[in-house]
C-alpha positions in Angstrom: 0.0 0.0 0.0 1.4 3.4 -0.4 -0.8 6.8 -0.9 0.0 9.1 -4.0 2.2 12.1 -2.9 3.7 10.2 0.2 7.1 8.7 -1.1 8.7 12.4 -1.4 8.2 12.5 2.4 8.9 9.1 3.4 12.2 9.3 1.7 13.5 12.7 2.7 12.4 11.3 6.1 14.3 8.6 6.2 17.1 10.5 4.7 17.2 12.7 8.0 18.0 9.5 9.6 21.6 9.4 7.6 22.7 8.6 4.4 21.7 5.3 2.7 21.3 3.4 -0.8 17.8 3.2 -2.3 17.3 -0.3 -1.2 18.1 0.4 2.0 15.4 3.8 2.0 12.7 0.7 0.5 13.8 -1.6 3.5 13.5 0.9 6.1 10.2 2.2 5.3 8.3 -1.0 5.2 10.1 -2.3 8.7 9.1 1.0 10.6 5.7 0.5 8.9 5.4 -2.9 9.6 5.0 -4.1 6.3 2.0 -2.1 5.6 3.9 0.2 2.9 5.9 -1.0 0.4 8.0 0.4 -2.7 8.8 -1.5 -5.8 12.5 -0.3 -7.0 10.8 1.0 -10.0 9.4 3.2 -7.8 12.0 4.3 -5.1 14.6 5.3 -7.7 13.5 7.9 -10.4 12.0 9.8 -7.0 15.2 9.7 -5.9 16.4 10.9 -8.9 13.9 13.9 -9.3 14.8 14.9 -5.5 18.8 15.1 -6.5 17.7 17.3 -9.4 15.5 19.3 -7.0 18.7 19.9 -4.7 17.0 18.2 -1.9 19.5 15.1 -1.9 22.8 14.4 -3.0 24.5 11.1 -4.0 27.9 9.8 -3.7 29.3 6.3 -4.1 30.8 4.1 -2.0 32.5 0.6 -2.3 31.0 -2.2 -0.4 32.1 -5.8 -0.5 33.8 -5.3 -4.1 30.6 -3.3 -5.2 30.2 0.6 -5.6 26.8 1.4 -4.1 25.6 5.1 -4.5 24.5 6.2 -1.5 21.5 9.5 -0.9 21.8 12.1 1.5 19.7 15.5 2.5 21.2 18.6 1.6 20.0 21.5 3.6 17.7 22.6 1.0 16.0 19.2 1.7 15.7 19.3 5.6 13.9 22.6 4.9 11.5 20.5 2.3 11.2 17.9 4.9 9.6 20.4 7.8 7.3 21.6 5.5 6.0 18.8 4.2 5.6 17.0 7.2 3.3 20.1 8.7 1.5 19.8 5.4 1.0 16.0 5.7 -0.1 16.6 9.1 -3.0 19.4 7.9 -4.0 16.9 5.8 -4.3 13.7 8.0 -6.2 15.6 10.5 -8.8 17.0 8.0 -9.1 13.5 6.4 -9.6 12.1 10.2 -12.1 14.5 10.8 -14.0 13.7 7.8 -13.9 10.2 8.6 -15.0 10.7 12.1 -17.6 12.8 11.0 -18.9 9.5 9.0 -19.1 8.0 11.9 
């Protein structure tokens, strides 16, 4: 499950956490969600790529085990990005939990 617009967020998020590889963002997510949202690669990695163009993260490669991994981190531009989503994503979860409680 994943809801449209929420992967920018998830991934800056879990870019404030420290640097990692896009496989590593996709693992993260679904254990601190407990499985309930997942990423396909296909996914995961041209948001990545859109946020590096945006200057809200920047890669650099590493060599692990014989293998260079590129590796995603927030720029400053991209913490900024980060608190205002978040606040926004906030707004918006509490007016869609009101509506639902409404229904109620």
């Amino acid at each position: 499950m994943n809801m449209k617009g929420s992967l920018p967020l998830l991934l800056l998020h879990t870019l404030s956490l420290g640097p990692s590889h896009g496989y590593g963002i996709a693992k993260e997510i679904k254990r601190k969600s407990r499985g309930v949202l997942t990423f396909a690669e296909g996914t995961i990695y041209p948001m990545l790529h859109d946020l590096e163009k945006q200057g809200l993260i920047a890669a650099f490669e590493e060599e692990v085990k014989g293998r260079t991994r590129r590796y995603y981190q927030l720029t400053d531009a991209g913490q900024k990005a980060l608190e205002k989503e978040q606040t926004d994503w906030q707004q918006f979860s509490l007016g869609v939990n009101r509506v639902l409680g409404e229904a109620t």
